[in-house]
C-alpha positions as CSV (number, residue, x, y, z in Angstrom):
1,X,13.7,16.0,59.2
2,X,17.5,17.8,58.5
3,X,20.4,15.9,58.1
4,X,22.7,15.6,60.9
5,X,25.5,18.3,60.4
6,X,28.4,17.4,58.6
7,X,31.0,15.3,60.7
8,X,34.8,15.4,58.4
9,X,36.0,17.1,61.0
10,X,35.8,15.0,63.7
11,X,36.9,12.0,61.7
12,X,39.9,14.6,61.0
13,X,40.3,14.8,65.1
14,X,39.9,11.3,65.5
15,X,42.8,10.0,62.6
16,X,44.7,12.4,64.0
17,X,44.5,11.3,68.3
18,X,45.0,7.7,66.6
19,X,47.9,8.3,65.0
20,X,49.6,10.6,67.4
21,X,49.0,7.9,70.3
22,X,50.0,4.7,68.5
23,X,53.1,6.6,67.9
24,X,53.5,7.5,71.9
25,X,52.6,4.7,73.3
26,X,54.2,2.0,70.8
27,X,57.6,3.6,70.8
28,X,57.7,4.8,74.5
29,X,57.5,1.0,75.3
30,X,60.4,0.8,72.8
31,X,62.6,2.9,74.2
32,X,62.0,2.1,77.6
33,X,63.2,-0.9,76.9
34,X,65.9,-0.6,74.6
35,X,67.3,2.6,76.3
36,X,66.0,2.6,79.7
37,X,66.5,-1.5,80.1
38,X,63.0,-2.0,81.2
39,X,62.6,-5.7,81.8
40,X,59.7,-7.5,80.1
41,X,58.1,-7.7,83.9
42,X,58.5,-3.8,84.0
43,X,56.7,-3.5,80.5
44,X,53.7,-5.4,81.5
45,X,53.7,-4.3,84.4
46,X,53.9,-0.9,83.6
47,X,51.1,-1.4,80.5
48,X,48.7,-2.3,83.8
49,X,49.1,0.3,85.4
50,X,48.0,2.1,82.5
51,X,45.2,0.1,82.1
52,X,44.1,0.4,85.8
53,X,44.0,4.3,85.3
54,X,42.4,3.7,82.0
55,X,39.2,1.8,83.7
56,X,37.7,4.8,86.5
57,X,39.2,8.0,84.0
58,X,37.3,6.8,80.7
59,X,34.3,5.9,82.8
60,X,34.1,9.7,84.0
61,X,35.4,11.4,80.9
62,X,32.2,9.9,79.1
63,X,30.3,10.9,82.1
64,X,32.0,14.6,82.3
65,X,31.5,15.2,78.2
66,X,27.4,14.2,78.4
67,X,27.1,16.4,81.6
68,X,29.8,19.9,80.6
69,X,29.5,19.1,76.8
70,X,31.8,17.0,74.1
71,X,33.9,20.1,73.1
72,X,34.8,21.1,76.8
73,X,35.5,17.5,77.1
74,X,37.7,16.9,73.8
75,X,39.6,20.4,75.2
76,X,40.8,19.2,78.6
77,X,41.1,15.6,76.7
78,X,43.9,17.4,74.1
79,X,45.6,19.6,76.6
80,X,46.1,17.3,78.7
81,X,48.0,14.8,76.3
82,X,49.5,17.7,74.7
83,X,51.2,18.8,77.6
84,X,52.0,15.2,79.2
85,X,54.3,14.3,75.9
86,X,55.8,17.8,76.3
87,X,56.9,17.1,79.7
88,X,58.2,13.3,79.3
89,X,60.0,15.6,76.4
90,X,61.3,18.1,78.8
91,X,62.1,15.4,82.1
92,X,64.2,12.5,80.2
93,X,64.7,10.5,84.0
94,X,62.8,7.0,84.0
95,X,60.4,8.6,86.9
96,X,59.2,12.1,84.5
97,X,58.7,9.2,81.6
98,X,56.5,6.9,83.9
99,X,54.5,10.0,85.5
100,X,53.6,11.6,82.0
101,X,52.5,8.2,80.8
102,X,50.1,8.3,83.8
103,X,48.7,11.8,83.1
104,X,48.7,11.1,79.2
105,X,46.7,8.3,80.4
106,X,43.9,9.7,82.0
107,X,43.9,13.0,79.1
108,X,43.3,10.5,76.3
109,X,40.2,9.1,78.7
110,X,39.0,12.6,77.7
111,X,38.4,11.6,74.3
112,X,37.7,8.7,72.8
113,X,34.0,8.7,74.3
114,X,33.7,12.0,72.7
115,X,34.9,11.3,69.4
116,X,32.5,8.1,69.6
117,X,29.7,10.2,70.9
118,X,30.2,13.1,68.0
119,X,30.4,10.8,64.8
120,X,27.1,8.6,66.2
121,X,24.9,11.5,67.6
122,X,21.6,12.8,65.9
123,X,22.0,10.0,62.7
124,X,19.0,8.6,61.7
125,X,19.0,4.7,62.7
126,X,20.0,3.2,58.5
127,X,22.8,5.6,58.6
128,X,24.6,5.1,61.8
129,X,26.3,1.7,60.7
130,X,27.9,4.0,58.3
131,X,29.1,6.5,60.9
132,X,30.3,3.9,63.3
133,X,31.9,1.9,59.8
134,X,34.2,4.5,59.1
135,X,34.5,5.9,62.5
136,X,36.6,2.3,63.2
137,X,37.9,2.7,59.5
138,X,39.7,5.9,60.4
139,X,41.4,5.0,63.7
140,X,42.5,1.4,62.6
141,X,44.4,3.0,59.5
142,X,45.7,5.8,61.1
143,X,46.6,3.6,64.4
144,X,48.5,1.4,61.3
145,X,49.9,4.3,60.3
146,X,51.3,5.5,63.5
147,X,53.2,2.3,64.2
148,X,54.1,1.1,60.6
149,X,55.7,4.6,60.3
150,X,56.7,5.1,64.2
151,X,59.8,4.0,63.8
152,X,61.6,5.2,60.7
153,X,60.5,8.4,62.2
154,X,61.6,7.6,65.2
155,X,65.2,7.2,64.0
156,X,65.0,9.5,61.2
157,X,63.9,12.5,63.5
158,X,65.6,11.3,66.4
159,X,64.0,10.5,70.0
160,X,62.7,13.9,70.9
161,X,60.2,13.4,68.2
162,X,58.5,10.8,70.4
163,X,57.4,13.7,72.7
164,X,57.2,17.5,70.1
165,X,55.6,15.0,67.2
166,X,52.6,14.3,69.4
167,X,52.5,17.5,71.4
168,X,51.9,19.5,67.9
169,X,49.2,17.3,67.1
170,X,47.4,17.3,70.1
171,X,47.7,20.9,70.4
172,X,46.3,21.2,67.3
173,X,44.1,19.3,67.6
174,X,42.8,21.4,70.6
175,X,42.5,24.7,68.3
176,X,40.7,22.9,65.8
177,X,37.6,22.4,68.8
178,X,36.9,25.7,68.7
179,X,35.6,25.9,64.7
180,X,34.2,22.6,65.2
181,X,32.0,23.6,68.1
182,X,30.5,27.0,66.8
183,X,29.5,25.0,63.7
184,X,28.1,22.7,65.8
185,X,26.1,24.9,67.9
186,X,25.5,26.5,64.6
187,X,23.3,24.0,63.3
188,X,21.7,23.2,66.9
189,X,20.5,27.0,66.6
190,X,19.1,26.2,63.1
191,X,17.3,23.5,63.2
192,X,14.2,23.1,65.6
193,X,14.5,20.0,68.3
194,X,11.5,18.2,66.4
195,X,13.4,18.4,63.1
196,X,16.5,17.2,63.9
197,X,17.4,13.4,63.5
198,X,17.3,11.6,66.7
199,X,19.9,11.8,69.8
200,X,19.4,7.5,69.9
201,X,18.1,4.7,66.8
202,X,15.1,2.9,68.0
203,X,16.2,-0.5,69.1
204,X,14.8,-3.2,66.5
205,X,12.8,-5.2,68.9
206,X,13.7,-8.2,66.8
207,X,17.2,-8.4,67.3
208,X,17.9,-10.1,70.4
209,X,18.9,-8.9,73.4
210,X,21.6,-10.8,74.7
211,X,24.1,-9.1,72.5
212,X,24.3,-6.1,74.6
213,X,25.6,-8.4,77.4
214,X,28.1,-9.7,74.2
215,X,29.0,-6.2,74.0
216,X,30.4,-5.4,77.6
217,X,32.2,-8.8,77.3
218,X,34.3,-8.9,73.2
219,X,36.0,-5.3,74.3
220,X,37.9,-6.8,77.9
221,X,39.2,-10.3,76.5
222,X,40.0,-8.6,72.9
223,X,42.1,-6.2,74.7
224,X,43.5,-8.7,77.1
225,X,45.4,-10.1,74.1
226,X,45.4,-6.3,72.4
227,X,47.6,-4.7,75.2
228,X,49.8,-7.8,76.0
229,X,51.1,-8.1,72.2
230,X,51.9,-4.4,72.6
231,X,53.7,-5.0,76.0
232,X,55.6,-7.6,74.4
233,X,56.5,-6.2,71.6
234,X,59.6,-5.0,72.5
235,X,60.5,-8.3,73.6
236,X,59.9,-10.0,70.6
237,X,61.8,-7.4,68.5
238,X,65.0,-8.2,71.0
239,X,64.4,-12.1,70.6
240,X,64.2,-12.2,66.9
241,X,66.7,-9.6,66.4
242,X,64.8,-6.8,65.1
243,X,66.1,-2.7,65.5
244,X,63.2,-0.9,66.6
245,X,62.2,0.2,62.8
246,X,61.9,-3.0,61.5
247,X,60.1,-4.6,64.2
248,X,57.6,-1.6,63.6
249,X,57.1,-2.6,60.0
250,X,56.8,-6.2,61.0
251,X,54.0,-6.0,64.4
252,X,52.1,-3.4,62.1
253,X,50.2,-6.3,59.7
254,X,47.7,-6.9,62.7
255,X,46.8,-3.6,62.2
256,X,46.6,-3.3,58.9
257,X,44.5,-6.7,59.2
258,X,42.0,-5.0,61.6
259,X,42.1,-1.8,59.1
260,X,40.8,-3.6,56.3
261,X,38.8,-5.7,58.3
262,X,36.9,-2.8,59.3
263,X,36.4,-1.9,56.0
264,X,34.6,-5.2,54.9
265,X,32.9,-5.3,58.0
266,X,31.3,-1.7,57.4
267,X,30.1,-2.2,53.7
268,X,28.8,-5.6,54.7
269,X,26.3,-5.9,57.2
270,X,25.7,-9.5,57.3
271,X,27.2,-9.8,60.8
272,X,25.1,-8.4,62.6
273,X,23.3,-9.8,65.2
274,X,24.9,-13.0,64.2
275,X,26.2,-15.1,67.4
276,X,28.7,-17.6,65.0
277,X,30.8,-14.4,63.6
278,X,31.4,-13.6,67.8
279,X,32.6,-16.9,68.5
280,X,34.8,-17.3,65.5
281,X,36.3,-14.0,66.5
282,X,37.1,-15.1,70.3
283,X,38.9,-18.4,69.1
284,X,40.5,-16.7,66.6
285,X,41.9,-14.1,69.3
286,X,42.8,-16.8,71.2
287,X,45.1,-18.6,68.2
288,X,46.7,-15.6,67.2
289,X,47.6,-14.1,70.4
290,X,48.9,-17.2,71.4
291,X,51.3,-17.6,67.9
292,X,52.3,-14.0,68.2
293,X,54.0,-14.6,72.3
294,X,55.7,-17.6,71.3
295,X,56.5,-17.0,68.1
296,X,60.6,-18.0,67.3
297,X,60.3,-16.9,63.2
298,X,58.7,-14.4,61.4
299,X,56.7,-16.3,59.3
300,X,54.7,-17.9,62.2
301,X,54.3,-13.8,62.9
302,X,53.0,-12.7,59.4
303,X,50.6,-16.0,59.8
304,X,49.7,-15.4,63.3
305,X,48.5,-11.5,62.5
306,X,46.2,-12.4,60.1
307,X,44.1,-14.0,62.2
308,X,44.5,-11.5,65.1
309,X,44.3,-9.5,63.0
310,X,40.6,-9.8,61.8
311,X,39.4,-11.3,65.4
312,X,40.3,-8.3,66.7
313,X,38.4,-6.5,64.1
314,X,35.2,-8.3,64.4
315,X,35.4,-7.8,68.7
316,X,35.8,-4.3,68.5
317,X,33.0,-3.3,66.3
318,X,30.5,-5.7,67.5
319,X,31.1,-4.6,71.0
320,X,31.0,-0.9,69.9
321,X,27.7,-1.3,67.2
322,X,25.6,-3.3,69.9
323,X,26.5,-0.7,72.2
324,X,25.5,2.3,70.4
325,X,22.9,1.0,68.6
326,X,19.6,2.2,70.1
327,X,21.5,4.6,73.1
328,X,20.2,7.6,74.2
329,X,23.3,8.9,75.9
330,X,26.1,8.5,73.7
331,X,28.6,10.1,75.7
332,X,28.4,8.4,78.2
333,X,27.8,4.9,76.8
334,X,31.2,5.6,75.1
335,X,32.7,6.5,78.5
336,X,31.3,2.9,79.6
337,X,32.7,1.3,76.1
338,X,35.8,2.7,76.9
339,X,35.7,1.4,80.6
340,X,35.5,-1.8,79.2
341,X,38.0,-1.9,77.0
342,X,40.6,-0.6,79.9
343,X,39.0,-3.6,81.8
344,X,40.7,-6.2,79.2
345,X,44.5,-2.8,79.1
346,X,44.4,-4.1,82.5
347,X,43.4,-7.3,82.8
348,X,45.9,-8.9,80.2
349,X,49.6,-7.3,81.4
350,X,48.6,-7.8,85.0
351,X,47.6,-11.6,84.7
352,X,50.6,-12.0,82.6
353,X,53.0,-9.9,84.6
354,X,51.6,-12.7,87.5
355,X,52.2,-15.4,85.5
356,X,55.5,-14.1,84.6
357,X,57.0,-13.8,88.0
358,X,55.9,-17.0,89.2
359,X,57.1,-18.8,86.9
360,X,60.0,-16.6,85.6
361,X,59.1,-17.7,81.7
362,X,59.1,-15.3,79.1
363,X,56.4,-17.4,77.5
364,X,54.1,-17.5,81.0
365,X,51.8,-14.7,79.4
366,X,50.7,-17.2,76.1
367,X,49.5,-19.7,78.4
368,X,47.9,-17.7,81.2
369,X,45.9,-14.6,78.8
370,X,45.4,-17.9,77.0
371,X,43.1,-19.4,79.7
372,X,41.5,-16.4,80.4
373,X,40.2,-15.7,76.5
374,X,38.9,-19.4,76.7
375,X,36.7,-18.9,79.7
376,X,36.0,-15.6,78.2
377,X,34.5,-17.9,74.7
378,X,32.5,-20.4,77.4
379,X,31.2,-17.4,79.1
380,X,30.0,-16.2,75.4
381,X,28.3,-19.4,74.6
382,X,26.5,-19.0,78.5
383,X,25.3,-15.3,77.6
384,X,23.7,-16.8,74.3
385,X,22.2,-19.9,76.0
386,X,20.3,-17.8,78.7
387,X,19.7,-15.2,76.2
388,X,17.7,-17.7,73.8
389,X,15.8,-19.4,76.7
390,X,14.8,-15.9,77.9
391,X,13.2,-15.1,74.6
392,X,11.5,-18.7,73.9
393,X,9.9,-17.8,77.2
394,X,8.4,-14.7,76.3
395,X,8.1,-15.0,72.2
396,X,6.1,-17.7,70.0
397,X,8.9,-19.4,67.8
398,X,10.8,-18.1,65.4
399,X,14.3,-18.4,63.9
400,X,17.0,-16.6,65.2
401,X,20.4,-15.3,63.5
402,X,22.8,-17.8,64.0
């Protein structure tokens, strides 16, 4: 059996799509706040919406890129978010800005389940931990980047570098698929089917089942908390008296937690399969989230990002390992990992924008994203329950990971 072909490259397309839309996203929300006077209602709202379009479009890119092929995929994917950040660019009027956020939406649907699908495909089953390690390695730092960075070059460049910044990169980023795909196609041509490592890992029989089901649910109540700290963000600058560089610096240690979490969690493997390291995670999420929205100093901030930080971490690559881990279909199981995670870009801005107006407190989304992570850390301890009396049922005794 070959080796799978090698994959720099697409870690090279994926850094880069991180980078370039932590930088959009992050300081669009700034300046629609501190230059269009975007209320915090209008932020969450807005971060919704985005999640709403988020759910359907990621679900059918990961379907699209299995069915036409990654590369045709990856291609609409980067001129599509190319040319939305050209246009909110060209169109400065609140409406242009909201619109290309929406079609910059569903382009970036376009690749993330491609990116996921490249770096895991045709790996034989002890190396695709690695591939899916530094796959998460790669878009936490770079993500860090974006927004640690975002700012001073936000100010240093000025505001139109919110829009050409990430329109070079994308479109870039769309000439490099063309290289990347005859080498790819390359190697397909070179190496017979039957020596080729395998499309999916064989599922260890052992391992037990119910974290699949753990899997669909980490990625929704992770970014439940994920996309409200964003939304809020700019909020939290304002009330603590932060310009919009230094608030970058400041918000940017969860990431750089999550980063480095990563990095642990890929050269250590002794979380796998383990039920306790999920749980910890959820309450974790649910301490630090809370911390960050109420949050009058920036010390409780630094404190409060540590541990979102590394929940966060542990969430998103469980949910993403048990999901990959033994599929068949990468594409679109990374479409469906995806859908998931815009489940939880919805879910948290719209229960908080609720929240928000009926009770007109800035600190309404704390309490009610609160609730919902704790029923999400019950539901969690239900999944396992059911999944243990399953096996007993069908499996002499033995000791399970804990």
């Amino acid at each position: 059996m070959k080796s799978s072909p090698g994959k720099t490259g697409y870690y090279v397309l994926e850094g880069l799509n991180s980078f370039a839309t932590a930088y959009f996203f992050n300081y669009l929300l700034q300046r629609l706040k501190r230059e269009y006077g975007f209320t915090d209602l209008q932020s969450l709202g807005l971060c919704a919406v985005h999640g709403l379009i988020y759910i359907p479009f990621s679900w059918y890119g990961g379907r699209f890129g299995q069915r036409h092929g990654y590369f045709t995929a990856l291609r609409v994917g980067f001129a599509g978010l190319s040319a939305a950040a050209a246009l909110a660019g060209w169109f400065p009027a609140a409406w242009a800005q909201l619109g290309a956020m929406a079609l910059w939406t569903v382009a970036m649907c376009f690749t993330w389940p491609m990116l996921e699908a490249l770096v895991s495909e045709h790996e034989p089953a002890a190396r695709l931990p690695h591939r899916v390690g530094l796959y998460n390695v790669v878009w936490a730092a770079t993500a860090a980047i974006g927004v640690f960075s975002g700012g001073s070059i936000y100010k240093g460049l000025g505001a139109a570098s919110l829009y050409w910044l990430p329109a070079a990169i994308h479109f870039a980023q769309l000439l490099a698929t063309f290289p990347l795909a005859r080498r790819h196609d390359a190697w397909l041509a070179s190496v017979p089917a039957d020596d080729r490592p395998p499309v999916a890992s064989p599922v260890d029989p052992r391992r037990p089942g119910y974290f699949r089901r753990l899997a669909l649910l980490g990625n929704p109540f992770n970014y439940m908390a994920v996309n409200t700290v964003f939304a809020l963000v700019p909020a939290i600058g304002v009330r603590l008296g932060y310009d919009v560089d230094q608030i970058g610096w400041l918000m940017s240690l969860w990431l750089m937690v999550r980063a480095g979490a990563f990095g642990v969690l890929w050269f250590w493997s002794g979380w796998h399969y383990r039920f306790g390291w999920f749980a910890a995670a959820l309450m974790m999420l649910l301490g630090g989230f809370v911390a960050i929205v109420l949050a009058r100093h920036a010390w409780v901030l630094v404190v409060a990002q540590l541990f979102f930080g590394w929940a966060t971490a542990v969430l998103y690559y469980s949910s993403l390992y048990y999901a990959m881990d033994g599929s068949d279909t990468k594409g679109a199981h990374g479409g469906i990992h995806e859908a998931f995670i815009g489940c939880g870009i919805f879910g948290g801005p719209a229960v908080s924008t609720i929240a928000m107006w009926a009770t007109g407190s800035p600190f309404a989304p704390a309490w009610a994203v609160g609730l919902f992570l704790g029923g999400g850390l019950g539901v969690s301890w239900w999944i396992r329950r059911q999944g243990l009396t399953k096996v007993a049922t069908v499996l002499p005794p033995c000791r399970l990971p804990a």
